[in-house]
C-alpha positions in Angstrom: 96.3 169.6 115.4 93.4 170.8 117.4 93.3 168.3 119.7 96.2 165.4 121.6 95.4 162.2 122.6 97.6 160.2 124.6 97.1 156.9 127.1 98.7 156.3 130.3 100.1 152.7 131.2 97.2 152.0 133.4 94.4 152.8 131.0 93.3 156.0 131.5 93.1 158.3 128.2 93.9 162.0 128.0 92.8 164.9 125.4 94.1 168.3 125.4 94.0 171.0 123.7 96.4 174.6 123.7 94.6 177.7 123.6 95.1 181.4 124.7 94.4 182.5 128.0 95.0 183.0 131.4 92.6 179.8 132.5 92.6 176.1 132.5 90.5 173.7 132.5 90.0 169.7 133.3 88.0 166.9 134.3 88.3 163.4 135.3 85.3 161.5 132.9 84.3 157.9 134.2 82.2 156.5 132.5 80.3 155.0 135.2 76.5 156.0 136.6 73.2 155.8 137.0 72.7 153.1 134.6 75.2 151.1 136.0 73.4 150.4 139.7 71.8 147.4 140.8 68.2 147.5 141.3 69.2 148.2 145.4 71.9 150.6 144.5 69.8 153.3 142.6 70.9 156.8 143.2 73.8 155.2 144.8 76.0 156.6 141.9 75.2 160.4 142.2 75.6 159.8 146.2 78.9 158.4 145.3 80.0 162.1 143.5 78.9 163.6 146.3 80.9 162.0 148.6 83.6 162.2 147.0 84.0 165.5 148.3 83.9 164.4 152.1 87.6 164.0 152.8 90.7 161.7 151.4 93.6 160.6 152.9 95.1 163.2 153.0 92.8 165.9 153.7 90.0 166.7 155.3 86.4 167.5 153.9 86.9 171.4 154.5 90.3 170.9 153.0 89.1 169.3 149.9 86.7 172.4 149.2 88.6 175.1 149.9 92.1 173.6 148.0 90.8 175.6 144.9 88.5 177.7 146.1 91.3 179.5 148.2 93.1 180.5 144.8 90.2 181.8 143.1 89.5 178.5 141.5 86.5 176.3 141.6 85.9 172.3 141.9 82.4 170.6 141.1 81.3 167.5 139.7 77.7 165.9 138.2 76.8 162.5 137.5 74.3 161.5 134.6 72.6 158.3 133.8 76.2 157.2 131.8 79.2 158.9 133.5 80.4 160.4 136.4 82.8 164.0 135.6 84.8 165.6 137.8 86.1 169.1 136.7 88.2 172.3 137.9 88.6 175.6 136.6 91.8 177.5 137.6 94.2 180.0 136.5 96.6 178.5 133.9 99.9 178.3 136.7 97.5 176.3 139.0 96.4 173.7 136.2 98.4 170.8 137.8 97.2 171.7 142.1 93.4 171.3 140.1 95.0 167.5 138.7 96.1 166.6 141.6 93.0 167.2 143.6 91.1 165.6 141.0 92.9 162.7 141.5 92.8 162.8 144.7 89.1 162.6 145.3 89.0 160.0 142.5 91.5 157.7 144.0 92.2 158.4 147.6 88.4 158.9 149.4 87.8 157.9 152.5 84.0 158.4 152.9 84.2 159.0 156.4 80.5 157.9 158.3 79.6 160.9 159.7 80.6 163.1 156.6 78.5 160.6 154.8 75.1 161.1 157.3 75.3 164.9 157.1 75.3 164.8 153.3 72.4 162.8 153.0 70.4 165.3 154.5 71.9 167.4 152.0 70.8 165.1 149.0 67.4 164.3 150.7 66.9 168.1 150.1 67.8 168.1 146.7 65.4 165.4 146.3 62.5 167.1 147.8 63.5 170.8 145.4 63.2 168.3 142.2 60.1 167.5 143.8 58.3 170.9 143.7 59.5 171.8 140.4 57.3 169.7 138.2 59.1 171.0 135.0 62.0 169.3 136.0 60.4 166.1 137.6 57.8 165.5 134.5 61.3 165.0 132.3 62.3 161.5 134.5 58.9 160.5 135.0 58.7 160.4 131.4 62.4 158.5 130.9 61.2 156.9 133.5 58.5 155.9 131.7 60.1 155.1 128.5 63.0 152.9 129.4 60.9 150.8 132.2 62.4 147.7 133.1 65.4 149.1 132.0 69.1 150.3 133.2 67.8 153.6 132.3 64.6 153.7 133.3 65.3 155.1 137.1 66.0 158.3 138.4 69.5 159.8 139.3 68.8 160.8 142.2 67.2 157.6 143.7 65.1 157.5 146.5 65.7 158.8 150.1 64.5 155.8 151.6 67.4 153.7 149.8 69.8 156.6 150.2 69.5 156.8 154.0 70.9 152.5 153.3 74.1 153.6 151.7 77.8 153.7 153.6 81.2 153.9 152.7 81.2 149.9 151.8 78.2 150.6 149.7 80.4 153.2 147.7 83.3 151.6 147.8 81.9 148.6 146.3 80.3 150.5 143.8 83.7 152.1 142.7 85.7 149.0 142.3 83.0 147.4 140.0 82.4 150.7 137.9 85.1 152.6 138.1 87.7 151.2 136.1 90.8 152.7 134.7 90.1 151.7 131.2 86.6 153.8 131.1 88.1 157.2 132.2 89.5 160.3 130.5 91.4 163.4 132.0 90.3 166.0 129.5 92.1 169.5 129.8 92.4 172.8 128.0 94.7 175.6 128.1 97.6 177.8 127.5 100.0 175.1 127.9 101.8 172.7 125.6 100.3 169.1 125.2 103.5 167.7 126.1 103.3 169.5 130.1 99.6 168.0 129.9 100.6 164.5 129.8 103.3 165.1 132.3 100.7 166.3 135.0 98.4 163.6 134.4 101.3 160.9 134.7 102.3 162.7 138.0 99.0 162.3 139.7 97.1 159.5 137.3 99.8 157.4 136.5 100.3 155.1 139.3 96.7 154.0 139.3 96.4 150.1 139.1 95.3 149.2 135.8 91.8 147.8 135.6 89.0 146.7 133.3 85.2 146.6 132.9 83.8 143.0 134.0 80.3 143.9 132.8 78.3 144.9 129.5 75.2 147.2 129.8 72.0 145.6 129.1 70.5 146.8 126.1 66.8 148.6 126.7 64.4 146.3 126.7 61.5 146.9 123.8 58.2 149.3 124.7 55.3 150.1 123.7 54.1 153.6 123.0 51.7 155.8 125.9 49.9 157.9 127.0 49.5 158.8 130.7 48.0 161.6 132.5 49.1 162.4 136.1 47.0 164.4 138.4 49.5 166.7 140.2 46.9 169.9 141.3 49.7 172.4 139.1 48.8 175.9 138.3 49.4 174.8 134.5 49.6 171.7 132.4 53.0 169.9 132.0 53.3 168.1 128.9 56.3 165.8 127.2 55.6 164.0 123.7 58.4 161.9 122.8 59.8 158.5 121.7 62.9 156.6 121.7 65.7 157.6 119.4 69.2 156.9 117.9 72.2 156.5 120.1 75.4 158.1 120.2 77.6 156.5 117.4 74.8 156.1 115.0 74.6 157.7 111.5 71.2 159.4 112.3 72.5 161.4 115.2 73.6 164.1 113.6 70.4 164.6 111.3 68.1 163.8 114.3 69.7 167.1 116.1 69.4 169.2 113.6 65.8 168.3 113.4 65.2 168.9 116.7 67.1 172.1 116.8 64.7 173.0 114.2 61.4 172.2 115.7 62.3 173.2 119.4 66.2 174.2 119.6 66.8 177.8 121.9 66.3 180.3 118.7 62.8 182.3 118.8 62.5 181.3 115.2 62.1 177.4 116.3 59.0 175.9 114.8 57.4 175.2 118.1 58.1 178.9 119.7 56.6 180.6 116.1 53.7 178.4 116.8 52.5 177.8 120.1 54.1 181.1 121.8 54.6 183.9 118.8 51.1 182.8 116.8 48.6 181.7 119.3 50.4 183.3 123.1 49.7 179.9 124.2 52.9 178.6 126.3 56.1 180.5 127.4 57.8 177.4 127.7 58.4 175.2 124.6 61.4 173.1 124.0 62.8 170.6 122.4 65.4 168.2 123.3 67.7 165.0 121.8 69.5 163.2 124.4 71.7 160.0 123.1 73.4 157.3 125.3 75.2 154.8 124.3 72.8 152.7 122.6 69.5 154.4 122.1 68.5 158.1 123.1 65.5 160.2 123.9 63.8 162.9 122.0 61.5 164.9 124.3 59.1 168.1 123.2 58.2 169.9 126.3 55.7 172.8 127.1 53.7 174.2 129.7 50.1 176.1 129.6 47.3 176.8 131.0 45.0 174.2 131.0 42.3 175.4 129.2 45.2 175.7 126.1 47.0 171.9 126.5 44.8 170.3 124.0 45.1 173.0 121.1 49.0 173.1 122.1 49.0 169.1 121.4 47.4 169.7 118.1 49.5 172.2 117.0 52.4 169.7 118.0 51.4 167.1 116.3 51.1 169.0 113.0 54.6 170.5 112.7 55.9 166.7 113.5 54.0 165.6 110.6 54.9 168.3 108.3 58.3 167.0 109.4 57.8 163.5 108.4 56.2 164.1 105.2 57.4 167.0 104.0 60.8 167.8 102.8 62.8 171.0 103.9 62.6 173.1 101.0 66.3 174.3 99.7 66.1 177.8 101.4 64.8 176.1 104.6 67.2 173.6 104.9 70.2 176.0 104.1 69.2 178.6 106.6 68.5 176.0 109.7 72.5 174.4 108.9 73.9 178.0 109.1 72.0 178.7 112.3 73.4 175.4 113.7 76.7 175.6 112.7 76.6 179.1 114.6 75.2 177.8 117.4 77.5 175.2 117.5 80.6 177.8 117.0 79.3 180.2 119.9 79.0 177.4 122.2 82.3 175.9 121.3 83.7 179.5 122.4 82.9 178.4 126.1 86.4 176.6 126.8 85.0 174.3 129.5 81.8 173.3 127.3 84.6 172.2 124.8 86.6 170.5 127.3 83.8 168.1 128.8 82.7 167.2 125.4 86.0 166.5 124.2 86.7 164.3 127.2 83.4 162.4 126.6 84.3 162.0 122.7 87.0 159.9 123.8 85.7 158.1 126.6 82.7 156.7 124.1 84.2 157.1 120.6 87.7 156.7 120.9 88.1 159.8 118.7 87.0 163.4 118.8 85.9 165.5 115.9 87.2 168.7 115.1 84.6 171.5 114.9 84.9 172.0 110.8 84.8 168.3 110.3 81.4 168.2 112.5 80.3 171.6 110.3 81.1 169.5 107.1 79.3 166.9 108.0 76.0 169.5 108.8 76.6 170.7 105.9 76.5 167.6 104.0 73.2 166.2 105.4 70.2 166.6 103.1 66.9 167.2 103.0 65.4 163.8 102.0 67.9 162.2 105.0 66.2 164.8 107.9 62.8 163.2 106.5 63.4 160.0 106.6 65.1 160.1 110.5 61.6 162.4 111.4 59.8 159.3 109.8 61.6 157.1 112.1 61.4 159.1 115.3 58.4 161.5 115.1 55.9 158.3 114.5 53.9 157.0 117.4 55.3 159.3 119.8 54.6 159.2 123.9 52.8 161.3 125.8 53.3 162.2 129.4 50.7 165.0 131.1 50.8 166.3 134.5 47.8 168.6 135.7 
């Protein structure tokens, strides 16, 4: 078996998985964040992960940090607009020191004040970097954008003027409404039996009070399509087209990523890069993205270029998507863009972490994680006359989002 589940008394699911090596690692996945905040809370979630690192009951902020840190191990988190994921990486005879710290932070943070004040300077000047890189900043706008009026339609990071409001009640009020027992997962991998897995995460995850989501997410409210130009003064023009688009647990997921992988994915052979960069030299940056949540999703085609070369990059655009929708892959095409994403797929999956954070977040949404031949099966299953039919769906009246 490639993967075991298991579920503590209070709630809280595990996944493991026994492999070779000399390193381990886990995560805590709570499926709590941005999208969960009040309308006076925003960015209160990724302020949260930070401070989670500011010192527990029983140790100090200095402490916390330098726990794994001092045995050549590392500790981070992140926060997205959907969950909140703790994760270690350590050798394999300090995998339960990592679960324990985990667990610590989780359950046992103090958020002292003054800890709190000096990291919001901290996050204030993350802010202001996300700021001056427009490449980054045009993605939000654009979400922003998309899901207005929405859960999702705010940025993680919030605003500095609302995160200079936030204290430890803030947080901890946050935490009790959001972070519930049943919506987590401690996900781990390693050279160690499932069977020692479980027992670490009942040692330090165990005693936990059981506890239980009081709240359903708003679905996204409906939207019409745009498209908005922004005067920023940039060297180049910043451009997103892009549209709503399946969520996680729905049957065109799978085809919709394979399209896009197609059209924009991180091969040179990509529609998009042939096109724009490798044909006309008109953008080193093109990309393009699927991002699914829980209930919808978000495809997004980015590129950047001089200004004088934004509207012929548009064009160009705008005619692979409709080959796309009207089209059909021929035979040849459709067999040689599976095999490249199965690959891709199979080199990524060699990244032990990577595998361990989407394994943990299989469970916390589905219930269930795949095994990486029954996710190749299904790519290899999907069909021409399917990836047409999902470009139909998606790649009609897309959004548009320019700064310049």
């Amino acid at each position: 078996m490639e993967f075991f589940t298991y579920r503590l008394p209070n709630g809280i699911r595990g996944i493991h998985r026994q492999v070779k090596g000399s390193v381990a690692h886990c995560a805590l996945v709570i499926g709590a964040g941005s999208r969960d905040e009040h309308p006076d809370q925003y960015g209160l979630a990724h302020f949260t992960e930070h401070a989670f690192f500011k010192g527990t009951e029983h140790r100090r902020a200095w402490q916390v940090n330098c726990r794994l840190e001092n045995l050549g191990g590392e500790l981070n988190a992140f926060t997205t607009k959907e969950d909140t994921t703790i994760h270690a990486t350590t050798l394999r005879g300090d995998f339960a020191k990592a679960a324990e710290l985990i667990a610590d932070i989780a359950f046992h943070s103090t958020f002292p004040d003054r800890e709190l004040e000096r990291e919001k300077e901290v996050i204030a000047d993350e802010i202001n970097t996300y700021k001056d890189s427009p490449a980054d900043m045009i993605y939000d706008t654009f979400e922003d954008l998309l899901f207005a009026d929405s859960e999702l339609g705010h940025n993680i990071l919030g605003r500095k003027a609302s995160l200079m409001r936030y204290d430890g009640d803030a947080i901890r009020a946050f935490t009790a409404r959001t972070h519930t027992t049943d919506q987590m997962v401690f996900s781990s991998i390693g050279n160690f039996s499932a069977k020692a897995a479980e027992g670490v995460a009942a040692r330090y995850f165990a005693d936990r009070p059981a506890t239980v989501r009081g709240f359903e997410r708003a679905a996204p409210s409906t939207y019409a399509p745009f498209e908005k130009t922004v005067v920023k003064h940039t060297h180049q023009t910043h451009c997103i087209i892009g549209n709503r688009a399946c969520g996680i647990g729905e049957e065109q997921r799978l085809p919709l990523a394979l399209l896009t992988n197609i059209l924009g994915g991180p091969s040179a052979n990509s529609l998009l890069n042939v096109v724009l960069r490798e044909k006309n030299g008109l953008s080193y940056n093109i990309e393009a993205n699927y991002t699914p949540y829980g209930d919808t999703g978000i495809v997004a085609i980015y590129f950047s270029s001089d200004h004088s070369n934004a509207d012929q990059c548009i064009g160009l655009i705008e005619s692979q998507l409709q080959k796309l929708r009207t089209a059909p892959l021929t035979a040849r095409q459709l067999s040689m863009a599976k095999k490249q994403f199965i690959a891709q797929l199979a080199i990524s999956s060699e990244s032990n972490e990577s595998y361990m954070l989407g394994a943990g977040k299989s469970l916390l949404i589905h219930d269930d994680v795949d095994t990486m031949e029954q996710v190749y099966a299904k790519v290899r299953d999907l069909t021409a006359a399917q990836l047409t039919e999902v470009a139909e769906t998606v790649f009609s009246n897309m959004s548009r989002l320019i700064y310049k």
